[in-house]
C-alpha positions as CSV (number, residue, x, y, z in Angstrom):
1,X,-142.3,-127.3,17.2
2,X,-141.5,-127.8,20.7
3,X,-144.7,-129.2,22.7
4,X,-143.6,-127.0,25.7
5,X,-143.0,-123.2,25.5
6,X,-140.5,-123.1,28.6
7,X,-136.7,-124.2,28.3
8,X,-133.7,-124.8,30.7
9,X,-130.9,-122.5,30.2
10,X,-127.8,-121.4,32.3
11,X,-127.5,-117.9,32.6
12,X,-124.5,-115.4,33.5
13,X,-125.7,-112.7,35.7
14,X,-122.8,-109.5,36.9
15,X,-123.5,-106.3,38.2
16,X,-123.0,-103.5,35.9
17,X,-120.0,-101.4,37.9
18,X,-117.0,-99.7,35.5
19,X,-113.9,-99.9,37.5
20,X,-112.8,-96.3,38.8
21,X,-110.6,-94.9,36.0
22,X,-112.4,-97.0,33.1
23,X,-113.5,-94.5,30.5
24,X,-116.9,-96.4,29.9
25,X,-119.2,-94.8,26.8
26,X,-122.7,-93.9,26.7
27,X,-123.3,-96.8,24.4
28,X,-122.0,-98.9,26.7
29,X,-124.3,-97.4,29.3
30,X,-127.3,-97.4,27.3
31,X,-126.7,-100.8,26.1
32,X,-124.9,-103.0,28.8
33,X,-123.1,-104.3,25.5
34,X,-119.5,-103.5,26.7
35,X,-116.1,-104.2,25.1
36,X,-114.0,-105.2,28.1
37,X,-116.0,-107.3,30.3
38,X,-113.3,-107.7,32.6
39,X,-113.4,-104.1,33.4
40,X,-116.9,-103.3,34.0
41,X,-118.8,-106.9,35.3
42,X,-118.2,-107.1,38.9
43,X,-119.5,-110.1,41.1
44,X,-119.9,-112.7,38.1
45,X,-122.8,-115.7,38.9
46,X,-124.6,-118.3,36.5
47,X,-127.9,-119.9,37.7
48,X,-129.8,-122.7,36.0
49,X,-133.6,-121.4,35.0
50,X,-136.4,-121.7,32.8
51,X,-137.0,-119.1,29.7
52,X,-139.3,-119.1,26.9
53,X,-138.5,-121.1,23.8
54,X,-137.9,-118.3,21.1
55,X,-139.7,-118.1,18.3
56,X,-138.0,-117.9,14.7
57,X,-138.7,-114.6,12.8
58,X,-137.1,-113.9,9.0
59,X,-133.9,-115.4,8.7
60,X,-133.6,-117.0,12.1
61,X,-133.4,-121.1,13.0
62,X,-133.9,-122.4,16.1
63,X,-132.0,-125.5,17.4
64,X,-132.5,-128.0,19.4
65,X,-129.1,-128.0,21.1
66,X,-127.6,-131.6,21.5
67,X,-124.1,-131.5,22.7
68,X,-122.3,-128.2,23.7
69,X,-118.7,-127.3,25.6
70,X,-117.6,-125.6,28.3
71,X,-114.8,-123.2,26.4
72,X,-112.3,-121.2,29.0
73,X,-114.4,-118.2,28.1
74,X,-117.2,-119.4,29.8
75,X,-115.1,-120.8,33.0
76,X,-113.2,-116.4,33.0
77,X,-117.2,-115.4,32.8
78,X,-117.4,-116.8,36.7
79,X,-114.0,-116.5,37.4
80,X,-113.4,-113.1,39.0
81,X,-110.1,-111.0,40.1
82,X,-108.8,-110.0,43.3
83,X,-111.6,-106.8,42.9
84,X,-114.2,-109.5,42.5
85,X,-114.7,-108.7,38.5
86,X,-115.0,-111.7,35.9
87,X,-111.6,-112.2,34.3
88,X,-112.7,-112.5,30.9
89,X,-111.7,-109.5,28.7
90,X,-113.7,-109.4,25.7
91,X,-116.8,-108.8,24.3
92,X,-120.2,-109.1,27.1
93,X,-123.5,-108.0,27.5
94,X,-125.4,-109.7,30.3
95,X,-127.8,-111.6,31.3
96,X,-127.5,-113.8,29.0
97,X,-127.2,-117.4,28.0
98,X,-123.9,-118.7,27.9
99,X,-122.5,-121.5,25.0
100,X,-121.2,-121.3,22.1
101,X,-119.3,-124.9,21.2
102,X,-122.4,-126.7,19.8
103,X,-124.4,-128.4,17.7
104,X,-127.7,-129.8,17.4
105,X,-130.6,-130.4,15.0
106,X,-133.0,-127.9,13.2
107,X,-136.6,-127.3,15.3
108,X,-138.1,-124.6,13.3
109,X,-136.8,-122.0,10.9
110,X,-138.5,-118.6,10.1
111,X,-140.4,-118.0,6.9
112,X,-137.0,-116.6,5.0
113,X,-135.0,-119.7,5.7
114,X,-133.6,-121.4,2.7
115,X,-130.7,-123.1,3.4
116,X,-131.7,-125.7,6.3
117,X,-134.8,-127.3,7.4
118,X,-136.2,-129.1,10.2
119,X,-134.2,-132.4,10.8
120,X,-130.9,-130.9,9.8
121,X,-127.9,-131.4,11.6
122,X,-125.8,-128.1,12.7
123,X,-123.2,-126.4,14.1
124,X,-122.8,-122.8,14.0
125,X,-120.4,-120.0,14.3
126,X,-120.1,-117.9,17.4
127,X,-119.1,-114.2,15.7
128,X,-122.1,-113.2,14.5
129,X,-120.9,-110.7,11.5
130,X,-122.9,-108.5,9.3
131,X,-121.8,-108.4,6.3
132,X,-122.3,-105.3,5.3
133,X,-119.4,-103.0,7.5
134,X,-116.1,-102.5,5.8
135,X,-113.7,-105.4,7.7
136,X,-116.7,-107.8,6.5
137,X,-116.3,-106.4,2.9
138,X,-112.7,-106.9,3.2
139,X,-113.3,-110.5,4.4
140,X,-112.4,-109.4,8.2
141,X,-115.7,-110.9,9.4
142,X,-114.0,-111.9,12.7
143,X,-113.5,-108.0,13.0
144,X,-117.2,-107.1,11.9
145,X,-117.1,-103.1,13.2
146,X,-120.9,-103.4,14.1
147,X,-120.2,-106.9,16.0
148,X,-117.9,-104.8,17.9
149,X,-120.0,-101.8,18.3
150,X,-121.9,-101.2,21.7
151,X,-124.4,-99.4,20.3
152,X,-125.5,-102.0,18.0
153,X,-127.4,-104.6,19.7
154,X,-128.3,-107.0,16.1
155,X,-124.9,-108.5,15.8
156,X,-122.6,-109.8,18.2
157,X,-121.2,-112.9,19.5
158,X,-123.7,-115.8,20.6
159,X,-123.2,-116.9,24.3
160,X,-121.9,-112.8,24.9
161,X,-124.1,-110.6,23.6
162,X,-126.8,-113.3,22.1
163,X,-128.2,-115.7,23.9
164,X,-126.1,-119.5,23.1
165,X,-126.3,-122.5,23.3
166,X,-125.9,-124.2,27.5
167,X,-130.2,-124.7,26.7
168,X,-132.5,-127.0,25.2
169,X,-132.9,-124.6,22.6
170,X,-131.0,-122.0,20.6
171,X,-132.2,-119.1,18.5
172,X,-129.5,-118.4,15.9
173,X,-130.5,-115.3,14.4
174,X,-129.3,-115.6,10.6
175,X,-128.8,-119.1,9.0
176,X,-126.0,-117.6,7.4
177,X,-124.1,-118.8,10.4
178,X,-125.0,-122.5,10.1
179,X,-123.0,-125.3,8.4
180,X,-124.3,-129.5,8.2
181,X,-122.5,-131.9,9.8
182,X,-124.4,-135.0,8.0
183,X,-120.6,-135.8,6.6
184,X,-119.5,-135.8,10.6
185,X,-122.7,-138.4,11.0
186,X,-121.8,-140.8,7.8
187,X,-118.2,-140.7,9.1
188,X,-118.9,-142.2,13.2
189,X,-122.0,-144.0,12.2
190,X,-123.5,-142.5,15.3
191,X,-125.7,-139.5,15.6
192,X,-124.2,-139.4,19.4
193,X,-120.7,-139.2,18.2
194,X,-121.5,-136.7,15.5
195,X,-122.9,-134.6,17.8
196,X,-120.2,-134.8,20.1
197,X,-117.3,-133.7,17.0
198,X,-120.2,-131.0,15.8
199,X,-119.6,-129.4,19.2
200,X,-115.9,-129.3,18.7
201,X,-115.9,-127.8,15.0
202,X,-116.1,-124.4,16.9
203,X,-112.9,-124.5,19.0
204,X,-111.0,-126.0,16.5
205,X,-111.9,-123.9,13.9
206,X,-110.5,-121.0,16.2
207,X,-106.9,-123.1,15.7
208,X,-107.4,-123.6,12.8
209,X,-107.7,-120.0,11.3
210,X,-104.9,-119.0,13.7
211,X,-102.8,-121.2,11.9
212,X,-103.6,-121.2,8.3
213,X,-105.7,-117.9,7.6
214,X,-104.0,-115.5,10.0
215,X,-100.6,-117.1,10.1
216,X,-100.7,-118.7,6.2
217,X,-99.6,-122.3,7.8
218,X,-96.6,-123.8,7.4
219,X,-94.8,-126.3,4.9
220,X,-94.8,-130.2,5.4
221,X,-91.7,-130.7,7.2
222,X,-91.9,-128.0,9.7
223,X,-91.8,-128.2,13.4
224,X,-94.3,-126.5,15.5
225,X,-94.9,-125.7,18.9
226,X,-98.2,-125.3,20.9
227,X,-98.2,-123.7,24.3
228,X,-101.0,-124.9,26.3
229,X,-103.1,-128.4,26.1
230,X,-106.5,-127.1,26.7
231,X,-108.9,-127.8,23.8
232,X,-108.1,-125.2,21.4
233,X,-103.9,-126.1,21.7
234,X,-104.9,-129.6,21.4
235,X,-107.1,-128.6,18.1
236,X,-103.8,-127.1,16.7
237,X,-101.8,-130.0,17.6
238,X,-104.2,-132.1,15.6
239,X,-104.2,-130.0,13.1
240,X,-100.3,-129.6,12.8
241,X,-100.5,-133.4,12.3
242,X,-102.6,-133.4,10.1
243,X,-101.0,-130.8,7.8
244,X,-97.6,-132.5,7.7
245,X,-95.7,-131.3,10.6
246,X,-92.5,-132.8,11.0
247,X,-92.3,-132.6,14.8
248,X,-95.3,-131.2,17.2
249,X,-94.1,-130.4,20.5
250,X,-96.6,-129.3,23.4
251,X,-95.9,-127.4,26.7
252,X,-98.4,-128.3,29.4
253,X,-98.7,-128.8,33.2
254,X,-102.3,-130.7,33.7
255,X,-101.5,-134.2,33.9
256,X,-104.4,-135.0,32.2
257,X,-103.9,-132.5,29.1
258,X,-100.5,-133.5,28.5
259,X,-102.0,-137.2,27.9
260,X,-104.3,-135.9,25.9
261,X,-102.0,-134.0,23.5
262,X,-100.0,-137.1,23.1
263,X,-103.2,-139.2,22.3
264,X,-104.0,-136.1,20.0
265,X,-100.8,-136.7,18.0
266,X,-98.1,-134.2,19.7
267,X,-94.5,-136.3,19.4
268,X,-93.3,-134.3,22.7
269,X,-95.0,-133.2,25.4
270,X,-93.1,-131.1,28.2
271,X,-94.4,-130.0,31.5
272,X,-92.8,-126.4,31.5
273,X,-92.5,-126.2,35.6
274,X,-90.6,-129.6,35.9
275,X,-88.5,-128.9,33.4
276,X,-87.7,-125.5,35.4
277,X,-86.8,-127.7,38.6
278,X,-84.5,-129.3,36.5
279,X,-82.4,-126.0,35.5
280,X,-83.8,-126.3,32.0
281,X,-85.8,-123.6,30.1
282,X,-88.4,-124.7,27.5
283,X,-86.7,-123.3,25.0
284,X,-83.7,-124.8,25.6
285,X,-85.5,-128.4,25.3
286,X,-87.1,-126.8,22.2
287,X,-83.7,-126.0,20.5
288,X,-82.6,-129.5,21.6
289,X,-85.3,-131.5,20.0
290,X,-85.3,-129.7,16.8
291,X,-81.3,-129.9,16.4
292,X,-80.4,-126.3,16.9
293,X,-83.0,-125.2,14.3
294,X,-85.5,-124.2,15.9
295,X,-89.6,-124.2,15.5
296,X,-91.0,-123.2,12.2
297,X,-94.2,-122.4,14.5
298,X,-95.0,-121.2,17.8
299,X,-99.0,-121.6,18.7
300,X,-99.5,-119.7,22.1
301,X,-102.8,-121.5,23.6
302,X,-101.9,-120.8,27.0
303,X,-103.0,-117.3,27.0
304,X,-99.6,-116.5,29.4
305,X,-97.8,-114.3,27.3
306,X,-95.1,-113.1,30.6
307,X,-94.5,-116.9,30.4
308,X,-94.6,-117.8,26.5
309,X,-93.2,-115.0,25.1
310,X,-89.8,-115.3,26.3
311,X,-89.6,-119.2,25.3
312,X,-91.1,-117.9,21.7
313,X,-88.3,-115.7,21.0
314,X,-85.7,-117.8,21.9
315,X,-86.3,-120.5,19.8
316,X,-87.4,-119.1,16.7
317,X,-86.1,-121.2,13.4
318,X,-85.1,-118.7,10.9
319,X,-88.4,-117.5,8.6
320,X,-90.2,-118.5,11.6
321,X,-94.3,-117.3,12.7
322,X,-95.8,-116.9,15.8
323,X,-99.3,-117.0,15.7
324,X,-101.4,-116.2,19.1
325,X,-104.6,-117.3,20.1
326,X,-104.6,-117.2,23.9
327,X,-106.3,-114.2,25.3
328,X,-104.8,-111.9,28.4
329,X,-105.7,-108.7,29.6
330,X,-101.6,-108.0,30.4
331,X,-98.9,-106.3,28.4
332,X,-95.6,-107.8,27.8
333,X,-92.6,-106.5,26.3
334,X,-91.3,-107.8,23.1
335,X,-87.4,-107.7,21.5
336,X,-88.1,-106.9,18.2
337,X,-84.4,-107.4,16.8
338,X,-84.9,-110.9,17.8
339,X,-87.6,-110.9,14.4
340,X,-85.8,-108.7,12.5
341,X,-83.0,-111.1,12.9
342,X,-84.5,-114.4,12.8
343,X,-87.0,-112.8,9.7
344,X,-89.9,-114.2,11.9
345,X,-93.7,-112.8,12.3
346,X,-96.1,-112.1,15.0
347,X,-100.0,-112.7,13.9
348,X,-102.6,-111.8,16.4
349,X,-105.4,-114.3,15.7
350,X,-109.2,-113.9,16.6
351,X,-112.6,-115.9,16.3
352,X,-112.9,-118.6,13.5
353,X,-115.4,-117.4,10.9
354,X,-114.5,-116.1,6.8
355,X,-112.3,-118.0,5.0
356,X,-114.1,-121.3,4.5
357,X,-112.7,-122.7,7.8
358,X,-115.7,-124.2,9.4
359,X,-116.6,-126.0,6.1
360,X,-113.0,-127.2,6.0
361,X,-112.8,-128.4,9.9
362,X,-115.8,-130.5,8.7
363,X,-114.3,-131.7,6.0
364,X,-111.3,-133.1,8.0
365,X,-113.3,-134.5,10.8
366,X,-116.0,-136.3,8.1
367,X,-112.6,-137.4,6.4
368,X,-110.6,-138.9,9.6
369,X,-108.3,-137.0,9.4
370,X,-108.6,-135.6,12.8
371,X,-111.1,-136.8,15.4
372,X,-111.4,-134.4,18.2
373,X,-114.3,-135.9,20.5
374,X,-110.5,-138.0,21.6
375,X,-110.5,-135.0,24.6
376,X,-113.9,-135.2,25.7
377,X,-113.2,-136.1,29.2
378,X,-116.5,-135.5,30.5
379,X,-119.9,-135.4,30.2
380,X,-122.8,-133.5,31.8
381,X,-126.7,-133.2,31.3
382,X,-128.0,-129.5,31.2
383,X,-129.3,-129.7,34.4
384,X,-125.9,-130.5,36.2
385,X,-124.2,-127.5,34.6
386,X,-123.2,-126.1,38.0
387,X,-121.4,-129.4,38.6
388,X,-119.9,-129.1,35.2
389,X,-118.8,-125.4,36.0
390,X,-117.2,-126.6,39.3
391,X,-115.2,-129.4,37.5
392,X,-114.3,-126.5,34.9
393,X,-112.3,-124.6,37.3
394,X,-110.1,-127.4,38.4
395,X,-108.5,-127.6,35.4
396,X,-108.3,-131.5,35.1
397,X,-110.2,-131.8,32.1
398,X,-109.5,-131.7,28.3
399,X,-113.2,-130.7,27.0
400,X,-116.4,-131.0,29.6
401,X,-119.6,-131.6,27.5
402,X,-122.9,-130.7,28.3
403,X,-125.6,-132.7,26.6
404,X,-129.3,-131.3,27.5
């Protein structure tokens, strides 16, 4: 048990103010857990402070955080629109404690605990699902109706709704949502380094269920193509390597990322904008590596979809999937003879639990097959996490890691 009862913990504060015109409930109200957070939190700010250390109950574990990212989420918490409201779409109830890429070691665990113990090394999931709702019986944990639900302040996603993990200390409040990482450890040989690629399991788990669970892969052989170099396109580049892609081509404009994505394994890396100047669409340098064929793959990152969409549909192999990860609160139109003619799919992907996909990330980091702590660019302790968030909004990194 902790000899101190206070912690350090960076905390997202907004003011509670609906847009005009946004039909806000009286759960929402009630419980400041909204749906859209990009439509209700106005005048987004973090500020580094101390809490109290929680104390495990039942089921719950508490962690003793040791390496944690900065995700784009948590950069669109702070980053605000025009209006002056955070850009970030999805799922927010504040104040809270941001993070949610992390891992760390077992402090204490509440008198139901079976699973871990004290000394353990973790990661956990961010969704925190219930099990009980019909999308969790049908294996949609990722769509977990009460997660979703405003009124229901239990479940949720940590770092949103839940206190996470930018802390000394972490509540997690189920060890169902834990996994080890003592394979990641016998792999590096180094706590540090396990620590470091125990962070990462979260982000790359989200590529990796885009690609395989929501979008059912694709065959050795096949070429794929992942918009956007930031830390969850360069998780699905990795992956695509790993799983036998023939070809892995990468669209990115940060100098930085697009180095990164060729370290990561990608075979071409394009800078979208330059190729523009040049009188060349992506999709024509798309068509041209692959030979006229096409990708078997299209991995929107890049969360863009006025940009990406348009490139997608014009390079489609035939049979081809488009599986989307990136998040924007913007419609687009889509040409759906295009898919009809080309036979291809569209799968909307979301969160990274179900399906065995965190113990399988694990598996290929503890087995070599990918090593993602390659895009740590930098590093931070807890208490320089406003000069972590700065660096965050230039863009110039591939992962920023905090480590309290």
């Amino acid at each position: 048990m902790p000899e101190k009862d206070k912690m350090l913990a960076l905390v997202l504060y907004a003011d509670f103010k609906p847009r005009p015109g946004y039909a806000i409930t009286e759960a929402e109200k009630k419980t400041r857990k909204v749906r859209e957070g990009n439509k209700v939190w106005y005048n987004p700010r973090i500020k580094l402070e101390e809490k109290p250390i929680p104390k495990p109950k039942g089921k719950q574990v508490l962690i003793r955080v040791k390496a944690v990212g900065i995700c784009g989420s948590d950069l669109h918490f702070v980053e605000t629109d025009k209006d002056g409201y955070m850009i970030y779409p999805g799922l927010v109830k504040t104040p809270v404690v941001i993070g949610h890429e992390f891992s760390g070691v077992v402090e204490e665990v509440g008198p139901q605990v079976q699973m871990v113990k004290p000394g353990d090394m973790v990661t956990s999931e961010e969704m925190l699902w219930c099990g009980e709702c019909t999308a969790c019986r049908l294996s949609y944990v990722n769509h977990c109706t009460r997660l979703n639900d405003p009124a229901d302040l239990e479940y949720g996603e940590l770092g949103f709704t839940h206190d996470g993990a930018m802390a000394e200390y972490v509540l997690i409040p189920h060890e169902k949502y834990l996994w080890k990482i003592d394979s990641i450890a016998e792999r590096y040989r180094s706590e540090d380094k396990a620590f470091e690629a125990g962070s990462l399991v979260e982000p790359t788990s989200v590529a990796y269920h885009a690609i395989f669970n929501r979008a059912g892969g694709f065959k050795p052989g096949g070429y794929v193509v992942v918009w956007g170099a930031g830390p969850i396109g360069l998780a699905a580049i990795a992956l695509a390597k790993a799983a036998g892609a023939g070809l892995v081509i990468a669209f990115e404009i940060s100098p930085v990322r697009k180095e990164l994505a060729k370290k990561i394994g990608a075979d071409y890396v394009f800078d979208p904008i330059e190729l523009k100047n040049k009188g060349v669409e992506p999709w024509e340098k798309i068509m041209d590596v692959t030979g006229g064929e096409g990708a078997d793959m299209h991995v929107e990152a890049a969360g863009a979809p006025e940009h990406t969409l348009p490139q997608m549909l014009k390079s489609l192999g035939i049979g081809a999937k488009i599986t989307w990860i990136g998040r924007a609160p913007q419609e687009v139109p889509i040409y759906l003879e295009v898919l009809q003619v080309r036979r291809a799919q569209v799968f909307g992907s979301q969160g990274h639990s179900g399906w065995g996909t965190f113990r399988n990330v694990i598996r290929l980091m503890a087995a070599g097959k990918i090593d993602m702590t390659q895009i740590i660019t930098s590093r931070f302790k807890l208490t320089q996490a406003l000069e972590a968030f700065e660096r965050g909004h230039k863009r110039i990194d591939g992962k920023i890691t905090i480590k309290p």
